[in-house]
C-alpha positions as semicolon CSV with decimal commas, in nm:
position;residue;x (nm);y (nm);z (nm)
1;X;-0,278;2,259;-1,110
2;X;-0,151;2,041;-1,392
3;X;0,159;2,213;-1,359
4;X;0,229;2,119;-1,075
5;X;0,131;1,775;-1,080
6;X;0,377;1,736;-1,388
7;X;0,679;1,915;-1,173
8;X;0,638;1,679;-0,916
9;X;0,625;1,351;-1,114
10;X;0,926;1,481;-1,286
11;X;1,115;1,506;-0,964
12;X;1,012;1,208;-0,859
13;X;1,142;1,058;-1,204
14;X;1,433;1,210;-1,175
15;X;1,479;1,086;-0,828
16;X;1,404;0,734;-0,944
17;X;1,639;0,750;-1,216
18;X;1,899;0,884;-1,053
19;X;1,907;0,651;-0,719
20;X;2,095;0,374;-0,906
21;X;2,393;0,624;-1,015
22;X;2,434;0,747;-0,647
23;X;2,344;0,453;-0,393
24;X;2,413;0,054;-0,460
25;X;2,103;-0,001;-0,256
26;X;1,859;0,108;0,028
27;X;2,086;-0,014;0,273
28;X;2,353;0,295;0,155
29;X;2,051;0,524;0,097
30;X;1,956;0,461;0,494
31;X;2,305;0,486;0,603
32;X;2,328;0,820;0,414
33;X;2,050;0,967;0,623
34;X;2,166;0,822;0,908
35;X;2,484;1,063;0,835
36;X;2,307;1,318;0,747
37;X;2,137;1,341;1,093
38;X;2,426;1,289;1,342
39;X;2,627;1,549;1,442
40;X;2,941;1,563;1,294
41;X;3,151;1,584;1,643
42;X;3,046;1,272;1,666
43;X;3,163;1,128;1,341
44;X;3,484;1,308;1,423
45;X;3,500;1,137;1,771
46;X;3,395;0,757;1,593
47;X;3,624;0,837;1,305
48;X;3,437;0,854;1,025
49;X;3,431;1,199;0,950
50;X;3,538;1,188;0,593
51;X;3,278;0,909;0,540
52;X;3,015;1,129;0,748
53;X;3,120;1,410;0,472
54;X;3,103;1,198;0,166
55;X;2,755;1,052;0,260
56;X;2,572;1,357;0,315
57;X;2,696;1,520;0,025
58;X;2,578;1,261;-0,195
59;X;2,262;1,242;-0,057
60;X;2,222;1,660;-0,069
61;X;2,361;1,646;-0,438
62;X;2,088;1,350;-0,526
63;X;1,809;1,588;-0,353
64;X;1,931;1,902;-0,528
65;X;1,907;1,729;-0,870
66;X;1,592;1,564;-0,799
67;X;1,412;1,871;-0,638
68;X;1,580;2,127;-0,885
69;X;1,425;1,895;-1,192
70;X;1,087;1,924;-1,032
71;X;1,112;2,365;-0,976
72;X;1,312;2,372;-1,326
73;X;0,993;2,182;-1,463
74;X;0,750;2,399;-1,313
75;X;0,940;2,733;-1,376
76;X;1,003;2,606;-1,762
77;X;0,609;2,519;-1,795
78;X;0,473;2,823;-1,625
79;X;0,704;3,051;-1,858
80;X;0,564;2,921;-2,199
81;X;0,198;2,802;-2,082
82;X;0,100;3,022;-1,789
């Protein structure tokens, strides 16, 4: 169970540390997810399908880092203490 308390607060730490490097501010996190969840005919259509792409790959590539910390942590721990 400590394991996996420790994976998570690294994610989260990671996710914390890395939010500055990716996004200026919330405003650009919420517009990211905003991206994220509208279809990208319709970014094509409003024309702002490049932005559309850039935002939601910088918000997948901040949850991959943040989320593969946290497994990596776990995996790492359970390999020399489990």
């Amino acid at each position: 169970m400590m394991v996996i308390i420790l994976s998570v607060l690294i994610g989260l730490a990671t996710a914390g540390l890395l939010f500055k490097l990716f996004f200026d501010d919330l405003e650009e996190f919420g517009e990211c997810f905003m991206y994220l969840l509208k279809p990208n005919i319709l970014s094509l259509f409003d024309g702002d399908y490049l932005e559309d792409q850039w935002k939601s790959m910088k918000l997948g590539f901040w949850a991959a880092l943040s989320i593969g910390a946290g497994v990596g942590t776990y995996f790492s721990l359970m390999k020399h203490f489990g």
